[in-house]
C-alpha positions in Angstrom: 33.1 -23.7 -87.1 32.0 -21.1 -89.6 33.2 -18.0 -89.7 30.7 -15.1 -88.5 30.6 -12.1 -91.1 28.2 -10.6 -89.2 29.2 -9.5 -85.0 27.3 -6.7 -83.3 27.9 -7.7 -79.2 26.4 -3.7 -78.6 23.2 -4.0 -79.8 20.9 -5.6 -77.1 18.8 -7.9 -79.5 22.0 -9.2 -81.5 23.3 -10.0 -78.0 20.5 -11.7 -75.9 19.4 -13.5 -79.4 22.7 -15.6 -80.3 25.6 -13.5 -79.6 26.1 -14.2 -75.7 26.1 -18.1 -76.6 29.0 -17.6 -79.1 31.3 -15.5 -77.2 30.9 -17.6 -74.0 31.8 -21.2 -76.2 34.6 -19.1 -77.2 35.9 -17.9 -74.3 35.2 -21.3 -72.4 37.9 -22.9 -75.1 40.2 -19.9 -74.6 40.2 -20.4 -70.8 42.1 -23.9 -70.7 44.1 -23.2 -74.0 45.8 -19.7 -72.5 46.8 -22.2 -69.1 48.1 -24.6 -71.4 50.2 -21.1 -72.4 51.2 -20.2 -69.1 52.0 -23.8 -67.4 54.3 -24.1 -70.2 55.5 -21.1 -70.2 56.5 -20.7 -66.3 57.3 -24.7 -66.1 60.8 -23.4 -65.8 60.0 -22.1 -62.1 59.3 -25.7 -61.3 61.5 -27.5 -63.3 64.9 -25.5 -62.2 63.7 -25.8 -58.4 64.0 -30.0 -58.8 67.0 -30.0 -61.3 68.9 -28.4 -57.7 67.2 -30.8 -56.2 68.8 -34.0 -58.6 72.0 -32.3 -58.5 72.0 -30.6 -62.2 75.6 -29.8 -62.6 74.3 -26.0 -62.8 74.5 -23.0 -60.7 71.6 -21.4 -59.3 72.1 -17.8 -61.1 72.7 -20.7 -64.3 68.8 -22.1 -63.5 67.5 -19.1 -62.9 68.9 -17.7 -66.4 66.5 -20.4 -68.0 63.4 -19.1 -66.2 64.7 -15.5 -67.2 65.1 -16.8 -71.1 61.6 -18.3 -71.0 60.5 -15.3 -69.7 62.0 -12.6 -71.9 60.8 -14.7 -75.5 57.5 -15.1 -74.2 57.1 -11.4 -73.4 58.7 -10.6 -77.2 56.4 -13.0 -78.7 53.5 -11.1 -77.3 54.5 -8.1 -80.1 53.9 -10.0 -82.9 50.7 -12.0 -81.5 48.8 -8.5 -80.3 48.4 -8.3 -84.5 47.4 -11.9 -84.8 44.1 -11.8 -84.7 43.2 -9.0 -86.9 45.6 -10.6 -89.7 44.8 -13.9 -89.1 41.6 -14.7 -87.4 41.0 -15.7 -83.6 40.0 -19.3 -84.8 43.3 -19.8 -86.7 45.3 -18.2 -84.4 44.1 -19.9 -81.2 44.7 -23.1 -83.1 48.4 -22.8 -83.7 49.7 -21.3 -80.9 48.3 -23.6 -78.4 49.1 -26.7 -81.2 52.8 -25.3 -81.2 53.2 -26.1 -77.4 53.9 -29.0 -77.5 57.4 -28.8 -79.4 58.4 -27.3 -76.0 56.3 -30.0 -74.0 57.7 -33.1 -75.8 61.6 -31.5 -76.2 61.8 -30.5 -72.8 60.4 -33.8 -71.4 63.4 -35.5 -73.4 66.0 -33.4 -72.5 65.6 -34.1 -68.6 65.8 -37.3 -69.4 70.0 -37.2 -68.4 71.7 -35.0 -66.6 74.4 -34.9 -68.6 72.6 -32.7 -71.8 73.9 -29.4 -72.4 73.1 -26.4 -71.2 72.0 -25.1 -74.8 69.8 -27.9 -75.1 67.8 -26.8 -72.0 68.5 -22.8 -72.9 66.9 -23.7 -76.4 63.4 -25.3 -74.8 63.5 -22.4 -72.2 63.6 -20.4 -75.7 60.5 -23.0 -77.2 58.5 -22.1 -74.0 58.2 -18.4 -75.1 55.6 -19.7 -77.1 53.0 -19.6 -74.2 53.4 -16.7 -73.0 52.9 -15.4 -76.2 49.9 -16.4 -76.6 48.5 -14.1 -74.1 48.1 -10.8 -75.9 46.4 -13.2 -79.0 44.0 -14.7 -76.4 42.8 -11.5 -74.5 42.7 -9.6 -78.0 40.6 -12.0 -79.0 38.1 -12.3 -76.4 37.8 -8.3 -76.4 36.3 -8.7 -79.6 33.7 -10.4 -78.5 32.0 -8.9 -75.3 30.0 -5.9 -75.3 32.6 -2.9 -73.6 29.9 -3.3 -70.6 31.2 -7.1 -69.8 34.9 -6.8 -71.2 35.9 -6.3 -67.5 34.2 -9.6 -66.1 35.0 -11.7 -69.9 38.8 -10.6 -69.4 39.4 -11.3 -65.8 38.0 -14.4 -66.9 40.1 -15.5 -69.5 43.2 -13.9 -68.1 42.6 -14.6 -64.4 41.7 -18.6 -65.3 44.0 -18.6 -67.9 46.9 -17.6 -65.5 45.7 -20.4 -63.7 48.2 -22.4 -65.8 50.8 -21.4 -63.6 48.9 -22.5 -60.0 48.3 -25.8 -61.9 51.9 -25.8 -63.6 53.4 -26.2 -59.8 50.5 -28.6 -58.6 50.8 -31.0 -61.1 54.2 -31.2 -62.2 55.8 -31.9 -58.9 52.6 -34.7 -58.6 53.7 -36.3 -62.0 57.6 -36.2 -61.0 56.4 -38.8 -58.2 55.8 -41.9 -60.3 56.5 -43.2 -63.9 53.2 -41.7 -65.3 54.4 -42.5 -69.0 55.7 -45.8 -68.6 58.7 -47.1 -71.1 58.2 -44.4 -72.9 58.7 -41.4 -69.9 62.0 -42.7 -69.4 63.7 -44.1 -66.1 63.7 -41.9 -63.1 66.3 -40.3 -61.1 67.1 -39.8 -57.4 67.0 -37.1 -55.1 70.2 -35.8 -53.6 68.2 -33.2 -51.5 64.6 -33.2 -50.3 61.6 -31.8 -52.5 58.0 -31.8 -52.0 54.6 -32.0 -53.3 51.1 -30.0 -52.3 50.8 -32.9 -50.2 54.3 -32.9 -48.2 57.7 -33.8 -48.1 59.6 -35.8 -50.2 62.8 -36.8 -48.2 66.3 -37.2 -50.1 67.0 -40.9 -51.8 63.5 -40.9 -53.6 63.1 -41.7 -57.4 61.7 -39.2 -59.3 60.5 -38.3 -62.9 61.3 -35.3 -63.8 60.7 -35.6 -67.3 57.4 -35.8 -66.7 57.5 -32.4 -66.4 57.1 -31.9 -70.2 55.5 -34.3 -71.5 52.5 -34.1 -69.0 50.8 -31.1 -70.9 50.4 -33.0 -73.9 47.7 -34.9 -72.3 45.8 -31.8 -72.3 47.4 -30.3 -75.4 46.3 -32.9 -77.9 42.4 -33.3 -77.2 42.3 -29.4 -76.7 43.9 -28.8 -80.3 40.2 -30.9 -81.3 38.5 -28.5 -79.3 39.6 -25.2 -80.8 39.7 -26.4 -84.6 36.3 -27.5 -84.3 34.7 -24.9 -81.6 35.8 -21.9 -81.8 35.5 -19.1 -84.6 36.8 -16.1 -86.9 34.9 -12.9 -87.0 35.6 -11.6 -90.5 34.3 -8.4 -90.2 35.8 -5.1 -91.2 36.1 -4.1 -87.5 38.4 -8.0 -86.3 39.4 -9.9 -89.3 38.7 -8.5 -92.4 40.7 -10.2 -95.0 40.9 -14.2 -94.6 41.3 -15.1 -98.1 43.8 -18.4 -98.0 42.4 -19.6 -95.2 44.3 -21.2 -92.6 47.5 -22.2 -94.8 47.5 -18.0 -95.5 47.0 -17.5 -91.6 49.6 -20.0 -90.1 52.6 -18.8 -92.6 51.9 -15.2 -91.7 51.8 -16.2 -87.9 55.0 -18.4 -88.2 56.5 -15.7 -89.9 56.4 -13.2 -87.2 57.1 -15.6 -84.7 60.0 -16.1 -86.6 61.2 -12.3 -85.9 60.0 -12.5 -81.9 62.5 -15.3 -81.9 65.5 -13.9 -83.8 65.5 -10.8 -81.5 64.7 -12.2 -78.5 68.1 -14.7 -79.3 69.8 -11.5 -80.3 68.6 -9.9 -77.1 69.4 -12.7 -74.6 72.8 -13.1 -75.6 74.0 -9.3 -75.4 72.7 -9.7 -71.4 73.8 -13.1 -71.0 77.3 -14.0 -69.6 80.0 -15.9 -71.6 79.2 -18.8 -68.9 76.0 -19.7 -69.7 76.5 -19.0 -73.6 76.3 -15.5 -73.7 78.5 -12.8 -75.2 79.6 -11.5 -71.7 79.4 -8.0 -73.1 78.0 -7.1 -69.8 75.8 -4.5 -71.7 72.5 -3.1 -69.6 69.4 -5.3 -69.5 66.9 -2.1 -69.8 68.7 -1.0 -72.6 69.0 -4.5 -74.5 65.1 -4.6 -73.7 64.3 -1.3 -75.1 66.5 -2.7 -78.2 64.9 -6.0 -78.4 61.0 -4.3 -78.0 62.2 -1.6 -80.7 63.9 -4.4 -83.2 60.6 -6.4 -83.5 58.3 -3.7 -83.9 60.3 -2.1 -86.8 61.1 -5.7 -88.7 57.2 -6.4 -88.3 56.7 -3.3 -89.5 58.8 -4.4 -92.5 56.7 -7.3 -93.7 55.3 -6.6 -97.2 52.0 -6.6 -98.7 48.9 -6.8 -96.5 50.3 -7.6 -93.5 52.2 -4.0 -93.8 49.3 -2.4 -94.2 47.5 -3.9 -91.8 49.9 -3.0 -88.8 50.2 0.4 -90.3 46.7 0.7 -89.2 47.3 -1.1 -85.8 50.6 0.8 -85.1 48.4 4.0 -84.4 48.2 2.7 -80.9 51.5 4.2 -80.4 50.5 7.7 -81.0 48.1 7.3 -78.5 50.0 8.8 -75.2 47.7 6.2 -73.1 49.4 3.1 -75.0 52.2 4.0 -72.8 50.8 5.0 -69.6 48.6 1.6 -69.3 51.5 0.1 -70.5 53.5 1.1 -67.3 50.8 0.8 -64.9 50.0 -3.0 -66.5 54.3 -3.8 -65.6 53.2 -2.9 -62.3 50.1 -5.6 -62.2 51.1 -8.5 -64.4 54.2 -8.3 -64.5 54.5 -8.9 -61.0 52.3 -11.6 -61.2 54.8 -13.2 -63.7 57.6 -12.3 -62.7 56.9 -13.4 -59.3 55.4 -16.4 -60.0 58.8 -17.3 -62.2 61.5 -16.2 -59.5 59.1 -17.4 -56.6 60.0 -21.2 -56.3 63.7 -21.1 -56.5 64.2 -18.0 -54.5 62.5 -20.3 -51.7 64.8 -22.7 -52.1 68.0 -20.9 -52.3 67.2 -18.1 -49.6 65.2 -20.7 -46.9 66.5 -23.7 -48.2 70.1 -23.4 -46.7 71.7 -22.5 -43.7 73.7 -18.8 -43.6 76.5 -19.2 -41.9 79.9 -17.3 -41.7 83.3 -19.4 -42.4 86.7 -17.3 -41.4 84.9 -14.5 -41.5 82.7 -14.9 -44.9 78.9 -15.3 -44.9 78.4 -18.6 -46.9 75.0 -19.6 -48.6 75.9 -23.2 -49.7 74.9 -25.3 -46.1 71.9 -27.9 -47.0 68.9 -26.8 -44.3 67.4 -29.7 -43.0 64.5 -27.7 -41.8 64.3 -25.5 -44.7 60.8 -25.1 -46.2 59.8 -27.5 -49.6 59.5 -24.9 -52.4 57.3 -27.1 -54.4 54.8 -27.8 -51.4 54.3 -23.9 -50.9 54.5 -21.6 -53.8 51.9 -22.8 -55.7 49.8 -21.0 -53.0 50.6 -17.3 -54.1 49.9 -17.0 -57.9 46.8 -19.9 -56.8 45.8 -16.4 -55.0 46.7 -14.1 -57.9 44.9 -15.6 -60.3 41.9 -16.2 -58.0 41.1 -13.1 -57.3 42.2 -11.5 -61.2 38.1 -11.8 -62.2 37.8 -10.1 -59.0 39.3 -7.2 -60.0 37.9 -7.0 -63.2 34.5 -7.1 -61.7 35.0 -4.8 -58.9 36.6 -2.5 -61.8 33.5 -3.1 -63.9 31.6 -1.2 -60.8 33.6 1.2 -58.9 36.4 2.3 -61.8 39.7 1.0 -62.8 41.9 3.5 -61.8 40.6 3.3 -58.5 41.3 -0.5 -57.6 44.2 0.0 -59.6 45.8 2.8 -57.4 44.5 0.7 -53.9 46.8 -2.3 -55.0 50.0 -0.2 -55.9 49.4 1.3 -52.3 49.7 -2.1 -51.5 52.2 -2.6 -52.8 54.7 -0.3 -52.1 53.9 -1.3 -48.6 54.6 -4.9 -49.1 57.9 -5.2 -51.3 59.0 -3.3 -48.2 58.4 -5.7 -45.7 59.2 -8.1 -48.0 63.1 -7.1 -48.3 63.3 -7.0 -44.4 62.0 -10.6 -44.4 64.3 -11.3 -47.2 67.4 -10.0 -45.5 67.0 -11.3 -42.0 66.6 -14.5 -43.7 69.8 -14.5 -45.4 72.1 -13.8 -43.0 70.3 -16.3 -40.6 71.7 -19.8 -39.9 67.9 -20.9 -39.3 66.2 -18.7 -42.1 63.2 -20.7 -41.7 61.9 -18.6 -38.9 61.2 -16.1 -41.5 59.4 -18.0 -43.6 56.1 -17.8 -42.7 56.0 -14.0 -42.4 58.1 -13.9 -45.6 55.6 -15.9 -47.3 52.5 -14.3 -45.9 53.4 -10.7 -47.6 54.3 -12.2 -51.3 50.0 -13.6 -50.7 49.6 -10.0 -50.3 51.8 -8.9 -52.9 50.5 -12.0 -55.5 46.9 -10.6 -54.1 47.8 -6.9 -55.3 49.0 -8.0 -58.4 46.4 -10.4 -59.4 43.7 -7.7 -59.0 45.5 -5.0 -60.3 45.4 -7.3 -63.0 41.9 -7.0 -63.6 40.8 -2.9 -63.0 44.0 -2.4 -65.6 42.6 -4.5 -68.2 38.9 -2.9 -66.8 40.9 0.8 -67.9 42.2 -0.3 -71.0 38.6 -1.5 -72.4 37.4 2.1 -71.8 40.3 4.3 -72.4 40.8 2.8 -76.0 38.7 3.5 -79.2 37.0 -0.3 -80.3 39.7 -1.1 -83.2 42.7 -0.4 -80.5 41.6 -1.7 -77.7 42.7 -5.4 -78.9 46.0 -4.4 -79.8 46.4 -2.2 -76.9 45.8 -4.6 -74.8 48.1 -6.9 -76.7 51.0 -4.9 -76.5 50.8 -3.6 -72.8 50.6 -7.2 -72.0 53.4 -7.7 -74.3 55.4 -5.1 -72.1 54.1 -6.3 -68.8 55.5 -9.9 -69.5 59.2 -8.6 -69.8 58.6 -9.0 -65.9 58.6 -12.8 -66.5 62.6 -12.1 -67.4 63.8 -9.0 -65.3 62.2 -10.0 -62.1 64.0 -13.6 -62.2 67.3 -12.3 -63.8 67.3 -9.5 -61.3 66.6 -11.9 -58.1 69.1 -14.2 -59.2 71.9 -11.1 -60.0 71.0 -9.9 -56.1 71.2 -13.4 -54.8 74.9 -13.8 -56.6 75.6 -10.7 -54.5 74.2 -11.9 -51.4 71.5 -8.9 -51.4 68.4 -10.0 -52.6 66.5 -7.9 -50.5 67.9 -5.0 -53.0 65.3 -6.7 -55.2 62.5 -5.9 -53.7 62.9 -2.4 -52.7 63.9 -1.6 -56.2 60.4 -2.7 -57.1 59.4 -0.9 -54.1 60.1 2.7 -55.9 58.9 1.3 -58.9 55.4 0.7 -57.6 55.7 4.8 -55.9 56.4 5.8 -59.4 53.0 3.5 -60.6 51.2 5.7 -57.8 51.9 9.0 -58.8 51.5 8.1 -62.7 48.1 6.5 -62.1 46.8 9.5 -59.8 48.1 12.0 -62.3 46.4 10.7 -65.3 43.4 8.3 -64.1 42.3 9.7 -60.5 42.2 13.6 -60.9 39.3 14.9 -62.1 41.0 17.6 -64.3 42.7 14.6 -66.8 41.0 13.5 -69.7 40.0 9.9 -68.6 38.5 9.9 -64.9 38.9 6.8 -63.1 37.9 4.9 -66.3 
């Protein structure tokens, strides 16, 4: 598609004439190409919850180190990709990102493919993954280009809330494809289960063959014919105001993207192995994960920031965001939203497994947590449900936003939740130091709906804020780099679960989040909801 030199979504007549038609093609090819993102990026939720399952000579604080490497790189690759689009065009950008996925997609699918590859192998996919969640700050900056401020609410929730669909359809369809040979010769031969697993559908018992390497390679089925789709459907705005210099064309654009991916990846490595332990290839230096975090964030803004030439200048322009005192609020009160959602939705699977999935009994004395539970719940049959539920009802929030103000829904769900992370550690802890855990279940699992719930329209009157609070040229990157923030969750919230598990606590978790989500109350109210601050309920 051409690129449009010419975008004016305010004016009325621009709008109702052509511009309406535009953005919505654009958006409607954004949709499925941000769930390609997020399936690949949270496959790791699914994937480590069947690699137990086959018998993976891994711990589970190992596996759920590979959802927590996915997760930190993908929240570091959102830095450099909230400047993406100014520098390098929507189009372009959109194009590359989602093409990239499927180096992930086909490496991971090959190294399930025996048991006996190393632990780097898989750490270095979980690494690849990154990429999608990544492209979440390019995609929403993006599409807040091209609505009018009055419909950014509704065109975000959209895009973000069906786009985070990837990770609902992620849990449905890999444990589907794991079922039969879906590839053939190619796919590989299939394992067995040495414990049950499950599908949407039910029950799969122990004995059965399975595919787990389908697990990869079954995105490239969408991956391929959506790469056509972008390429040939989507477009730049070059305009002053988006994309104003995209002389070189895509050759220009891909080598600057690549390049900053480049840094996202080098300091997110850097990062991962100060926290990691010497176990699973990390330095064991035991140092804090906050303060690596605050490293790793501050590392790739300044080495961006050292790029020459254009691209220099150009985030000069885009790093005023950062003087703005709201950058950081949003960015504090969008942790609380999405990256529970994320976070969640990466710990979610496994934790059912390892906290309902065996039997808590003492031996001499010692709790143990190692006893198979025959009646335990199937991870991969259930927790699809809750971020089905958060991403649902994520347009919700932005619409509801659009109406009744952002702060206000936003201040409603951190109620919420504060409410239910308490609730949820006392599920949490009778659970695990039961011998028949699975009588918690079902309360356990009815208060993360509410908490997915919270989160997912939180989601929405956040964004809602940020397309109000924020002058036209910032809003893209602020919303970039709050998401950017917010998808750290996708690596503290596993790492954390699995740290608490390993200390036979995890209902600590949970009521660490709790005070977090208190401290989310107060800072919203203080700065959104009194009438006295210089935004009300925006």
């Amino acid at each position: 598609m051409s690129d449009l030199k010419q975008w004016e979504p305010e004016q009325q007549t621009f709008w109702d004439s052509h511009g309406r038609a535009i953005a919505n093609r654009n958006l409607w090819i954004s949709i499925p190409s941000l769930l390609c993102g997020f399936a690949v990026w949270m496959q790791w939720s699914i994937i480590t919850v069947q690699m137990l399952n086959l018998g993976f000579p891994y711990q589970a604080g190992d596996l759920f180190s590979l959802t927590a490497i996915a997760g930190l790189t993908g929240a570091t690759l959102r830095i450099p990709a909230s400047f993406f689009i100014r520098l390098c065009g929507g189009r372009y950008t959109i194009f590359l990102t989602t093409s990239l996925l499927m180096l992930p997609a086909i490496g991971t699918g090959l190294a399930l493919q025996d048991q006996n590859t190393p632990f780097w192998v898989f750490q270095l996919m979980a690494l690849l993954s990154g990429i999608g969640g990544g492209n979440f700050a390019a995609s929403m900056s993006n599409i807040s280009f091209f609505y009018p401020r009055k419909q950014q609410g509704l065109a975000l929730g959209l895009n973000a809330g069906l786009g985070n669909f990837g990770v609902t359809s992620m849990q449905i369809l890999v444990p589907l494809f794991m079922t039969f040979g879906a590839f053939g010769a190619l796919g590989g031969d299939p394992m067995v289960l040495k414990s049950a697993s499950g599908t949407l559908i039910g029950a799969i018992p122990a004995g059965t063959e399975t595919w787990i390497q389908n697990a990869g390679f079954v995105w490239l089925l969408l991956l391929i014919p959506l790469a056509f789709a972008i390429w040939f459907g989507m477009n730049n705005i070059n305009t002053a105001e988006v994309s104003p210099n995209l002389a070189g064309g895509a050759p220009r654009s891909f080598a600057i993207i690549i390049a900053m991916m480049l840094i996202g990846f080098a300091t997110s490595a850097l990062g991962l192995w100060l926290i990691m332990p010497a176990s699973v290839n990390g330095s064991g230096f035991g140092i804090p994960k906050e303060l690596v975090l605050v490293l790793v964030l501050f590392a790739t803004v300044m080495l961006l920031k050292a790029l020459p030439g254009t691209i220099r200048t150009s985030l000069d322009r885009q790093y005023k965001i950062f003087n703005n005192k709201h950058t950081w609020v949003m960015s504090v009160l969008y942790v609380m939203t999405f990256g529970s959602f994320i976070g969640f939705s990466a710990a979610f699977p496994l934790s059912i497994q390892v906290i309902f999935g065996f039997s808590h009994v003492p031996v001499d004395g010692v709790m143990t947590h190692n006893t198979l539970n025959p009646n335990g719940p199937s991870a991969l049959t259930y927790a699809w449900i809750a971020p089905f539920i958060g991403a649902l009802i994520r347009p919700v929030g932005g619409w509801v936003s659009d109406k009744f103000g952002g702060a206000l829904v936003t201040q409603m769900c951190a109620i919420a939740m504060v409410i239910l992370s308490i609730v949820a550690a006392y599920y949490m802890s009778m659970a695990y130091q039961s011998a028949t855990p699975e009588q918690y279940f079902a309360p356990f699992f009815l208060v993360f709906l509410g908490l997915f719930a919270a989160s997912g329209m939180g989601n929405g009157s956040t964004f809602c804020s940020i397309a109000n609070i924020f002058p036209k040229e910032q809003a893209g990157p602020a919303l970039g780099w709050t998401s950017a923030v917010a998808g750290y969750g996708a690596f503290y919230i596993p790492q954390v679960f699995g740290e608490q598990i390993k200390a036979a606590t995890p209902e600590y978790a949970m009521l660490g989040f709790a005070v977090f989500y208190l401290v989310c109350v107060l800072l919203n109210w203080w700065f959104y909801l009194r009438k006295q601050g210089e935004f009300y309920n925006p």
